[in-house]
N, C-alpha and C positions, 0 to 999 in steps of 0.2 A: 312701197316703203322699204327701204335700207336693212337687210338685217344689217341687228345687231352682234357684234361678235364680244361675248363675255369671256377675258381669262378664265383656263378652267382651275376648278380648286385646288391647289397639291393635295394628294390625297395621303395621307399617312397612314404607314401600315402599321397595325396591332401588333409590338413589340414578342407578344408571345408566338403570334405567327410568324415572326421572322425567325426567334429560337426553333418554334418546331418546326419548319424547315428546314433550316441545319442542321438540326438531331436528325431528321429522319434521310436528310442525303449523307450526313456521317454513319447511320445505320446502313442502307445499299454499299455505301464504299466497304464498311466490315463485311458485309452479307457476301460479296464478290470476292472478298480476300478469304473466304470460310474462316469468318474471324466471329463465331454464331454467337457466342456470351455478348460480346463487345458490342455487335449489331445489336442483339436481344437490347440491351442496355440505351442503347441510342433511340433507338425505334420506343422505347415505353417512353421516355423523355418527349417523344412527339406525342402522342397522346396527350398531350396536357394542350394542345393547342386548339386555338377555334376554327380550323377550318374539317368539318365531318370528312372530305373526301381524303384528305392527308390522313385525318386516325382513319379512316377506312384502309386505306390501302396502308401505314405502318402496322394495323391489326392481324392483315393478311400477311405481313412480312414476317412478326412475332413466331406467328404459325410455322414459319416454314424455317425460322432458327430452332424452335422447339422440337421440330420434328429432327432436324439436324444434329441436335444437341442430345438427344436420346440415343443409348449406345446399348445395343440389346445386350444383356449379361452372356459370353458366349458361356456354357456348361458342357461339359464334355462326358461322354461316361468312360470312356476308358485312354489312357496314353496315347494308343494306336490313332485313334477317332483325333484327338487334338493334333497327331503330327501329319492328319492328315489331311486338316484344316491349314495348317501352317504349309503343307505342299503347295496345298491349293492357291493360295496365297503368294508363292514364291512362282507358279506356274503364269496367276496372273500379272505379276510384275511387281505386285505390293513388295518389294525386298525387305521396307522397313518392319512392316507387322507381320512380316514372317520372322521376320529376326527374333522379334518382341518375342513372339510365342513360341521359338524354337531355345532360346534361352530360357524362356520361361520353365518351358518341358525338361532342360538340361537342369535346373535348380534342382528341379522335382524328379527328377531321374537321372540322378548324374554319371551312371553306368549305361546308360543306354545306346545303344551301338547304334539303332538307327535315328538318331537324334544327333548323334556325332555326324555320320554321313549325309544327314540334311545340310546339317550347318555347315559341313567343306564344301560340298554344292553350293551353297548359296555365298559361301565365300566365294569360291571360282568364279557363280556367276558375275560378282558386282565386283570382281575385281582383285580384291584382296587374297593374292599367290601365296603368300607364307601362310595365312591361318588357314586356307584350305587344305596344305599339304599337311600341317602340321595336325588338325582335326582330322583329317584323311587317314591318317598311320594311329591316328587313337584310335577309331572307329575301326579297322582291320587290326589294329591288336587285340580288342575286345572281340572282333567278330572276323576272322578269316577271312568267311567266304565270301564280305561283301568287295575282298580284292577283284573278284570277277564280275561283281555288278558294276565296280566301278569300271573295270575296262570298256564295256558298252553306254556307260551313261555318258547321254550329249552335253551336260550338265557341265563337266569335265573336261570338255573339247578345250577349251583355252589354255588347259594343261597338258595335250596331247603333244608340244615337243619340249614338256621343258624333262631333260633330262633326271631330275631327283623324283617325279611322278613315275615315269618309265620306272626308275628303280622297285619303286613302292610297290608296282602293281605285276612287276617281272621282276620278284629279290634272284638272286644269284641262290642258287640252290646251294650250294657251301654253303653259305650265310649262316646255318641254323636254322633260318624261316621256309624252311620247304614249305611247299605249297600241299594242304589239306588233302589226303589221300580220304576216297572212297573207302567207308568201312565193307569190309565183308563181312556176308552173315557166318555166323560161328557155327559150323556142323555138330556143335557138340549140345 
């Protein structure tokens, strides 16, 4: 006997499963862009959908925007400890949140010499020639002796020929800015 061959049904999908679908691939597109709120936002939107393994897995995604989205309070206990957060920072190449928090520290310490000499480093490193030199010469007004730190810091390499650095860090002893004599002790 012949099978017979029946059309098969169109089968239509469940409107909400087609939404959460899209919410939850618009979710991974944020989650890859570290776009965590955005995804967060998309991914709960699929939850509302009937298929379990789709909220299973946008469930797990939630998780892992929320852990994202958690930004430990940094606390510091003292100036020194923060600028030395923000080195660390600028050593591993974060230039931005070193910025963040070496201005931060400049608001909140607006005399501090070695807060000055971070942020002409970290000019020099990303580039920016004028506000290095020009932090550079605030930071050795406030503070002499970092003229000599700066002549060994590799930090500063990018400015080892521009001529008005050379100045800064070798003034012309006429100038007035002689260079910081050793105190001797006083016999008296």
């Amino acid at each position: 006997m012949p099978l017979k061959v029946t059309p098969k049904k169109q089968v239509t999908e469940d409107p909400r499963h087609i939404q959460a679908v899209q919410n939850y691939e618009s979710g991974l597109r944020a989650l890859q862009e570290h776009k965590f709120e955005k995804a967060k936002g998309h991914l709960q939107k699929a939850l509302s959908g009937p298929n379990k393994s789709l909220v299973d897995r946008a469930q797990v995604h939630i998780l892992t925007c929320d852990k994202h989205m958690e930004t430990p309070a940094l606390q510091f206990k003292t100036a020194e400890e923060h600028y030395d957060y923000a080195v660390s920072l600028i050593n591993a190449g974060d230039y931005v949140t070193a910025r963040e928090q070496l201005d931060k520290l400049l608001r909140q310490n607006p005399k501090a010499e070695y807060v000055l000499y971070g942020l002409a480093a970290l000019h020099c490193l990303t580039g920016h020639v004028e506000e290095s030199l020009t932090t550079l010469d605030e930071a050795i007004h406030a503070k002499p002796s970092l003229r000599f730190q700066a002549r060994n810091d590799t930090d500063f390499q990018n400015l080892a020929e521009d001529p008005r650095f050379t100045e800064l860090l070798y003034p012309d002893p006429g100038s007035g800015e002689a260079e910081p004599q050793e105190e001797e002790a006083s016999a008296y």
